[in-house]
C-alpha positions in Angstrom: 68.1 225.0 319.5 65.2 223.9 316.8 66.6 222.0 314.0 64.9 223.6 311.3 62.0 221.5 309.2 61.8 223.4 305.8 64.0 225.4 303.6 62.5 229.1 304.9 63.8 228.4 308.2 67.3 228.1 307.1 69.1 231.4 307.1 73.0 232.3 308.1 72.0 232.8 312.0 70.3 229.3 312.5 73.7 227.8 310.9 76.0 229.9 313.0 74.1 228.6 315.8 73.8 224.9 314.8 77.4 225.4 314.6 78.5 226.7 317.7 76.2 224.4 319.5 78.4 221.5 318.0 75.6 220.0 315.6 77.9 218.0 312.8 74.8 216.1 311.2 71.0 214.7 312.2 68.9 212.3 309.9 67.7 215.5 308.3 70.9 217.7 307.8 74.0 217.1 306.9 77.3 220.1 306.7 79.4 219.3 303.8 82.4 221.7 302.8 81.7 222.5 299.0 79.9 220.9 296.5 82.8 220.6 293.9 85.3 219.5 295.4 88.6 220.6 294.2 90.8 217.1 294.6 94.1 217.0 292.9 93.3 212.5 292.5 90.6 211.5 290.7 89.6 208.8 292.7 89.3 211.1 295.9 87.1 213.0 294.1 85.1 210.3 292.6 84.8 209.2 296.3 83.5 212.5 298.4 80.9 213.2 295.2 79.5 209.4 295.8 79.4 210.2 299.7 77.0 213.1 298.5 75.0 211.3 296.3 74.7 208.5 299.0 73.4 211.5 301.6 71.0 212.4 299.2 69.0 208.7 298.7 69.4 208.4 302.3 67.6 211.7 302.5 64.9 210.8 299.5 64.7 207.3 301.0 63.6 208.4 304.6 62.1 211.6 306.0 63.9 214.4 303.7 66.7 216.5 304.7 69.3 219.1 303.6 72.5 219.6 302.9 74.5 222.9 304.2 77.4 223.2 301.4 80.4 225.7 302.6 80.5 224.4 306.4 83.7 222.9 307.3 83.4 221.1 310.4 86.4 220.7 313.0 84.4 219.9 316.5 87.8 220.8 318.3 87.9 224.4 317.0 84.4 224.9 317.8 84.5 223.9 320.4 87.3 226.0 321.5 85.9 229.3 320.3 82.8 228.9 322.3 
């Protein structure tokens, strides 16, 4: 499957896809489970909102990218639904 290259070619069924063909992350995409995370500690929090802000230099700092919020990855169970 195509990785897509710009925002219009992002839609639900490219994602599905991306998915189910085990795709995790590339040097331009990256699946994160929500953008506010919902940690009970602080510091866990502090932590996964700095591992977003580091994807996002990397991003700026190289070739561009995206980030798919609301995609929580478990290779295991994808792959076992295939």
């Amino acid at each position: 499957m195509m990785i897509p290259g710009t925002l219009d070619e992002w839609d639900y069924d490219r994602i599905r896809q991306l998915v189910i063909d085990g795709y995790c992350e590339t040097d331009t995409f990256d699946f994160k489970p929500t953008l506010k995370p919902v940690f009970g500690d602080p510091k866990k929090r502090d932590e996964y909102n700095e591992r977003i802000l580091n994807i996002v230099c990397a991003f700026a700092n190289t070739y561009g990218g995206f980030i798919v919020f609301g995609i929580l990855m478990f290779l295991s169970l994808v792959l076992l639904f295939q």
